[in-house]
C-alpha positions in Angstrom: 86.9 52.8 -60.5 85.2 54.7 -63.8 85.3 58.2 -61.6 88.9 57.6 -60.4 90.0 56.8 -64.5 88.3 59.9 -65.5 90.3 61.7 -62.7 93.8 60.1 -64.4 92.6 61.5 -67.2 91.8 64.9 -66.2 95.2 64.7 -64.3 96.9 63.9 -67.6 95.3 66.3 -70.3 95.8 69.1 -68.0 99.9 68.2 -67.6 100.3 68.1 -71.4 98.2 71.4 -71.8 100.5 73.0 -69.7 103.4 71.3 -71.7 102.3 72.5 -74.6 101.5 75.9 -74.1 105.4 75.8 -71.8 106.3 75.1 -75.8 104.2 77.6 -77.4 104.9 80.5 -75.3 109.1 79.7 -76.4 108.2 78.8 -79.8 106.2 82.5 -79.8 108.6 84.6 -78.4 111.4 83.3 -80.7 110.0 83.9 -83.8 109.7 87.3 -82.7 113.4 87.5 -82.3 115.7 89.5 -84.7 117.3 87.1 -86.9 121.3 86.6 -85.8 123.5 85.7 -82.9 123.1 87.6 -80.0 125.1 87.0 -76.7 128.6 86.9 -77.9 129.1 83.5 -76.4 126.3 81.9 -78.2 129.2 82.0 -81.5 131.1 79.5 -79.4 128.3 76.9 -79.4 127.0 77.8 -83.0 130.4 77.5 -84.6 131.6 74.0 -82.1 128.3 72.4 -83.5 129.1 73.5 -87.0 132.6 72.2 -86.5 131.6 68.8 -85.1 129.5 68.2 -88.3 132.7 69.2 -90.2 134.9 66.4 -88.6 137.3 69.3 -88.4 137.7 69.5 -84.8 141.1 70.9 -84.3 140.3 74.1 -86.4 137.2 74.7 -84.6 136.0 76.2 -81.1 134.9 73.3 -80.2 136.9 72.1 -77.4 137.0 75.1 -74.9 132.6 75.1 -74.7 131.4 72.4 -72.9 130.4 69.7 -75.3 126.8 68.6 -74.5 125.2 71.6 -76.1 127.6 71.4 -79.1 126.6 68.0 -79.8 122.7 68.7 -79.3 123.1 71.7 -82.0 125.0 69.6 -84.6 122.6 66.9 -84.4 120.2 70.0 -85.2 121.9 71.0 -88.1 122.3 68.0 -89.5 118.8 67.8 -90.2 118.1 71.6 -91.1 122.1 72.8 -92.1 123.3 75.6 -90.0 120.8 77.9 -88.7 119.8 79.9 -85.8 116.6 79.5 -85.8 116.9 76.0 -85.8 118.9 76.2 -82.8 116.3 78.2 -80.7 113.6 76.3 -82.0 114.8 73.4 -80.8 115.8 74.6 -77.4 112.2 75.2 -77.0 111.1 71.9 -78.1 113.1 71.1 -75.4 110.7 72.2 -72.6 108.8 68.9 -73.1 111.6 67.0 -71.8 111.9 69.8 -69.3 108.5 70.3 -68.0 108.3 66.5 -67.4 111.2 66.5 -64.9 109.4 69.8 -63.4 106.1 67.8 -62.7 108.0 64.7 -61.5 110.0 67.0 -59.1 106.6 68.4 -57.8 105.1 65.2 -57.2 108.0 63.9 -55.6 107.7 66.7 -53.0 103.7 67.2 -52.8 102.1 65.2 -54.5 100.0 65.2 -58.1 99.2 68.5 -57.8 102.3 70.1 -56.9 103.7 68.9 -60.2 101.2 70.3 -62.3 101.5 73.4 -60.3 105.2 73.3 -60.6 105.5 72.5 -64.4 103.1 74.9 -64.8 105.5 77.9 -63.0 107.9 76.5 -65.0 106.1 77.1 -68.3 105.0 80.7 -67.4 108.2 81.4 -65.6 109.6 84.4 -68.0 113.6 83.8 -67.6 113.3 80.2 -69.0 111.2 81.3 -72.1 113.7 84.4 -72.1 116.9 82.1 -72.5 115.3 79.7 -75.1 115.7 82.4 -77.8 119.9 82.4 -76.3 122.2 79.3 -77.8 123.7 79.5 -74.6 123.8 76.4 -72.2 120.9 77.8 -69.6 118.3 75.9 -70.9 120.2 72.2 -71.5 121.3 72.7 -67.9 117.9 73.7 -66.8 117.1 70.1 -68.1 119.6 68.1 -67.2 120.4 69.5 -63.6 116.8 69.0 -62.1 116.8 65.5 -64.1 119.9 64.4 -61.8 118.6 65.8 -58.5 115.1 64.0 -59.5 117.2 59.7 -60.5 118.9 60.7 -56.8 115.6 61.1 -55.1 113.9 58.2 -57.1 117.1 56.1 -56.0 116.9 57.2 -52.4 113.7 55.4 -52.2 113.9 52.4 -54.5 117.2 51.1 -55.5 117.7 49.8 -58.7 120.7 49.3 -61.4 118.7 50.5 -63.9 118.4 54.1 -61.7 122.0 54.2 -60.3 123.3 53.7 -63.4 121.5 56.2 -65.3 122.0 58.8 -62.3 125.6 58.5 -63.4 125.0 59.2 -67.0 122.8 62.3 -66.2 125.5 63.2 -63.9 128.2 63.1 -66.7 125.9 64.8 -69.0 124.8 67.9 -66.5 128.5 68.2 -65.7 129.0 68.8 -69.5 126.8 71.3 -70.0 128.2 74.0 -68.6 131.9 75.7 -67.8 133.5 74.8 -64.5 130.1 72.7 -64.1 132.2 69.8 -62.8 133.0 71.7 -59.7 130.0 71.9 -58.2 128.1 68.9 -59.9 130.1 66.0 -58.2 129.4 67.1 -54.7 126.0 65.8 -55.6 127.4 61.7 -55.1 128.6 62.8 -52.2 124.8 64.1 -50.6 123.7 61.7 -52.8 125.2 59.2 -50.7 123.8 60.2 -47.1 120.5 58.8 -48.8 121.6 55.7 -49.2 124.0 55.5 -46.8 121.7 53.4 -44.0 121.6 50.6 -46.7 125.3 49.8 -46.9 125.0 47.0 -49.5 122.9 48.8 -51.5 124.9 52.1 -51.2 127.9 50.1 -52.9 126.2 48.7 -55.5 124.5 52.0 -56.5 127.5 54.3 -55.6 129.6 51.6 -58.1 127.2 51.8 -60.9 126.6 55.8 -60.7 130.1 55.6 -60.9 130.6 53.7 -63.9 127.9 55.3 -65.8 129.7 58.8 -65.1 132.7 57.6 -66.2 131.8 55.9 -69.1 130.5 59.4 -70.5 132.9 61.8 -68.7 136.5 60.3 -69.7 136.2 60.1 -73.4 135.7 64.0 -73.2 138.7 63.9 -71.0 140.5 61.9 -73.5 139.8 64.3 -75.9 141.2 67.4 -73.9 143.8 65.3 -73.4 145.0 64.9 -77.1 143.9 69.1 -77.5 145.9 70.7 -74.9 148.6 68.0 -74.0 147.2 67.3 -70.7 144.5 66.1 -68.5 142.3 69.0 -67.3 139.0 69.0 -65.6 136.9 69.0 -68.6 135.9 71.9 -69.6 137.2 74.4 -67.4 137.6 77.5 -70.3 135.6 80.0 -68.0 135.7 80.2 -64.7 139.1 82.0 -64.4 137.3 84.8 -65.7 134.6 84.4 -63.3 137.0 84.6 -60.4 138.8 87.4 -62.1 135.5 89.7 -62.7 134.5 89.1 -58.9 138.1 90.4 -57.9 138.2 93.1 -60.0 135.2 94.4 -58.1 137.4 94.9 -55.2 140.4 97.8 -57.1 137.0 98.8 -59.6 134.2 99.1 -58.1 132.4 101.5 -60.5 130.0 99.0 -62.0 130.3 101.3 -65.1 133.9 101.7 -65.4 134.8 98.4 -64.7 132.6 96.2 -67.8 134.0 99.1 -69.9 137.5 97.7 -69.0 136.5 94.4 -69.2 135.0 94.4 -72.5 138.0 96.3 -74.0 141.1 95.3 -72.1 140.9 92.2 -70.7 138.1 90.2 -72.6 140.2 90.3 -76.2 143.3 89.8 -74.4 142.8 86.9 -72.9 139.0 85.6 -73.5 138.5 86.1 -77.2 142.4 86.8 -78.7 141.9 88.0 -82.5 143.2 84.6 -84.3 143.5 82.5 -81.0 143.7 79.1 -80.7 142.0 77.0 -77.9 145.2 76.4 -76.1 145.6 80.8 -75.9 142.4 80.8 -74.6 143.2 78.1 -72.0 146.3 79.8 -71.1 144.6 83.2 -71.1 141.7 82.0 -68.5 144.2 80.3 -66.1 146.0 83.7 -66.3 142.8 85.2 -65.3 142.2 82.6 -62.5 146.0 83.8 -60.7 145.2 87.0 -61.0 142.2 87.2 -59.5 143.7 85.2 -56.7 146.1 87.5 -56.4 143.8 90.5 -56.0 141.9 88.6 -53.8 145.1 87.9 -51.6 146.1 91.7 -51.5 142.4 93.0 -50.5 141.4 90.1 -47.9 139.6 92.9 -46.2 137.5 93.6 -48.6 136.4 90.2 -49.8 133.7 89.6 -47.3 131.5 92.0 -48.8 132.5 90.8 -52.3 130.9 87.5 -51.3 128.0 89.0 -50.0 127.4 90.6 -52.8 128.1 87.4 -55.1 125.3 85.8 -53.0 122.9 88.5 -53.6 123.5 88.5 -57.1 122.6 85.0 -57.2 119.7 85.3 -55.4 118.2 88.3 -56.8 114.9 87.9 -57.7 115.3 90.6 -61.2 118.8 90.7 -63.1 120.8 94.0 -62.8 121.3 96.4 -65.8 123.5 99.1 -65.7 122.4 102.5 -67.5 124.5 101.7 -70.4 122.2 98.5 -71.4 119.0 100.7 -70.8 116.7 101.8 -68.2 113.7 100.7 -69.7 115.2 96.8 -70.1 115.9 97.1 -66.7 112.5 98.3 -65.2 110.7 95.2 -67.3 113.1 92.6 -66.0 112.4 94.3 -62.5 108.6 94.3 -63.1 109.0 90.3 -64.0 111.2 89.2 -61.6 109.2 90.7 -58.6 105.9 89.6 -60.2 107.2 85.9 -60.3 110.0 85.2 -58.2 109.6 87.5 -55.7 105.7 86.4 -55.1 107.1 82.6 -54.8 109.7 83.3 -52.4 107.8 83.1 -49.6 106.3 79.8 -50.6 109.7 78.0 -52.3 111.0 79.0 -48.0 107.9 77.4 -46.6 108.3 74.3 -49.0 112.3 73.8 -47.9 110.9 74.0 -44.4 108.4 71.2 -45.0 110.8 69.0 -46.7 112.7 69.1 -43.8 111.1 66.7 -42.1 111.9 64.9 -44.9 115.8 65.4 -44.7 117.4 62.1 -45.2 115.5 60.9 -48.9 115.6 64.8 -49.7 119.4 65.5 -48.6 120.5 65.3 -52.0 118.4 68.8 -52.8 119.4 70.5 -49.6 123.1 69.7 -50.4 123.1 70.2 -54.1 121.4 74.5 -53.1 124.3 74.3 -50.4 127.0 73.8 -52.4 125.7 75.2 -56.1 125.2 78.6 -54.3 128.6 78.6 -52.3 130.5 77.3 -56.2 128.8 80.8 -57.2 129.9 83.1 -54.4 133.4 82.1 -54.6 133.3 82.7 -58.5 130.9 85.1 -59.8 127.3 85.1 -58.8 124.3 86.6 -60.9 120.5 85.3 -61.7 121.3 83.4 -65.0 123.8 81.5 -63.2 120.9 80.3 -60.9 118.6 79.4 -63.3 119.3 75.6 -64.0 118.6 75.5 -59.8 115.1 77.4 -59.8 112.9 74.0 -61.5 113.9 72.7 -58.0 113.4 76.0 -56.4 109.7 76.1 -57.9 108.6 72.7 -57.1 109.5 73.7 -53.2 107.2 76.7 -54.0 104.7 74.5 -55.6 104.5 72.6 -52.2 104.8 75.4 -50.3 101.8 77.0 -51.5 99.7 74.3 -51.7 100.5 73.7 -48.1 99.8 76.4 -47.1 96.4 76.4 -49.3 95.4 73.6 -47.3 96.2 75.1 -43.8 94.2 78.9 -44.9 91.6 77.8 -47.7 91.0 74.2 -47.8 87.7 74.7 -49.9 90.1 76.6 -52.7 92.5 73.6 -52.4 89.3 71.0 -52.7 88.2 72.8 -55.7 91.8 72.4 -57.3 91.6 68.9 -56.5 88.5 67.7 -58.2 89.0 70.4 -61.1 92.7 68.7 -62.5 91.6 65.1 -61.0 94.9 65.3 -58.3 95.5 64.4 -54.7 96.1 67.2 -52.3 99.6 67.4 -51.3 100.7 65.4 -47.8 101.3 67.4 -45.0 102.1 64.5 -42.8 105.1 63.1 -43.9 106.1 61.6 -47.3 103.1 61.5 -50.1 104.9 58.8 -51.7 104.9 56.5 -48.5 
């Protein structure tokens, strides 16, 4: 009894160790940052937080950003007043919240020591401390996504009210995170479903709460788009008309070169950014977009195949793409990271998926939500930081994977791991939770 407590504890210091330093590493590589916005949507979010501490919502940007963010920020400032810094800061105190999730995820797949092995890729992982020094959405979604995919697995196995109902909340609050986020975020009820479908009585209860709970968070914002723009639109939806148009442009531009230079001086202020536009001209401008990229689309059917190919390579790349213009040496670093972490766990996040397999009816709900997050990207506009809210879940399959596979090729290594951080080795017969 005294030697299993000490392994707890072991177990335990070394998760929030690798909390901590997940923290430290973003807190580090922030303050090194210049001071200053830097990707020109991070404005949106800066100035929709300042606005919501205003009360001045209709002369503010505040309605065509998803809200979740926003609100996070403003709750910021209120305590510090507006400031960048604070902003960052606090998106990298949000990696405690984050690296929680990650372990849980792990555990739920492998056991104890998949978790700490997943929250501790998650820490190191170099895009997520990247985007905590951007005001952008990445790192609220890479929170908030995983924590809904983790409430469907935990309700998959145990039903509760408590858990069905707060998988609809976390729904509601993941599918206001990010632009055209809605789209792909409600399939996950639907997979969700399969899980509990075998318990019929059950199923309803849970399907009815999760329900309630996302609409309890989700209509008020609808409510409020509603009294914006004079109508009822899926909330927010300010984005993705560009997306569709940029992966259609490829098709009549394909010179990667020529085309962002036309973007980011004929068609971005036109209809993305208008000098003195409202909400409602941006609206407009994106649905604009939206037709004609189905239009192109329409009149080069031929070539769209490829163009989906290449949206699904995009997403999957294991190192973002740079043209020349943003600087060959940028481009070599991210290529050096991405291969030196991603493309090292590949192997392992396939040999997890496999595993989990046998698993398929609690773990549907992840297969699904991969199925249909990747195809939502192809069909708009596919690239790495669009994946990255998916790759906490992509890294606990790795976590497994690995360990697996430890177990199978060097059980001594995976024995050592065991009594060093006090965890169980992961189950390769069925379900470690069973």
């Amino acid at each position: 009894m005294w030697s299993e407590s000490r392994a707890k504890n072991r177990h335990y210091i070394c998760l929030g160790a690798l909390i901590l330093l997940g923290v430290l590493l973003r807190v580090g590589y922030v303050l090194t940052l210049p001071p200053g916005l830097g990707a020109s949507d991070e404005t949106d979010y800066f100035e929709s937080a300042q606005g919501i501490l205003a009360g001045s919502f209709d002369a503010t940007v505040y309605y065509h950003v998803p809200p979740v963010v926003p609100v996070l920020f403003a709750g910021v400032f209120a305590l510090t007043g507006p400031s960048f810094l604070a902003a960052r800061l606090f998106q990298c105190g949000l990696f405690f919240a984050i690296g929680a999730v990650a372990y849980l995820l792990g555990k739920r797949l492998g056991g104890r020591l998949a978790g700490l092995l997943c929250a501790a890729l998650v820490a190191l992982y170099p895009y997520f401390v990247f985007y905590s020094g951007q005001a952008l959405t990445e790192t609220a979604a890479t929170l908030f996504i995983p924590l809904v995919l983790l409430l469907a697995l935990r309700a998959a196995d145990d039903y509760s009210p408590a858990g069905a109902l707060l998988f609809g909340l976390s729904l509601a609050a993941a599918s206001l995170t990010r632009a055209s986020a809605v789209y792909f975020v409600l399939a996950v009820p639907l997979i969700f479903a399969i899980a509990w479908g075998v318990r019929r009585t059950a199923w309803l209860k849970a399907t009815g709460l999760a329900a309630a709970g996302f609409l309890a968070l989700y209509l008020p914002w609808c409510a409020v788009n509603y009294r914006h723009f004079g109508t009822v639109i899926p909330a927010p939806t300010i984005g993705s008309g560009v997306m569709l148009y940029q992966t259609a442009l490829r098709m009549t531009m394909p010179d990667e070169v020529a085309r962002l230079k036309y973007l980011k001086a004929e068609v971005l202020p036109k209809y993305y950014y208008p000098p003195g536009g409202t909400d409602r001209d941006r609206l407009e401008g994106d649905r604009h977009l939206n037709a004609e990229g189905k239009r192109i689309i329409r009149e080069n059917l031929d070539k769209y195949p490829a163009i989906l190919w290449e949206n699904f390579s995009r997403f999957w790349q294991f190192y973002p793409r740079y043209s020349g213009e943003e600087g060959d040496r940028r481009a070599l670093i991210y290529k050096i990271l991405g291969l030196g972490t991603y493309g090292i766990l590949f192997p392992f996040i396939i040999a997890g998926a496999v595993l989990g397999l046998r698993r398929f009816r609690k773990l549907s709900a992840l297969y699904g939500f991969v199925a249909y997050f990747t195809l939502v990207h192809i069909l708009l506009y596919g690239k790495l930081r669009y994946r990255l809210p998916m790759d906490p879940l992509l890294l606990a399959f790795g976590a497994y994977g690995f360990l697996a596979c430890l177990a199978r090729i060097r059980p001594i290594w995976l024995a050592a791991l065991e009594g060093w951080t006090g965890c169980s080795a992961p189950s390769l017969k069925g379900d470690p939770h069973e």
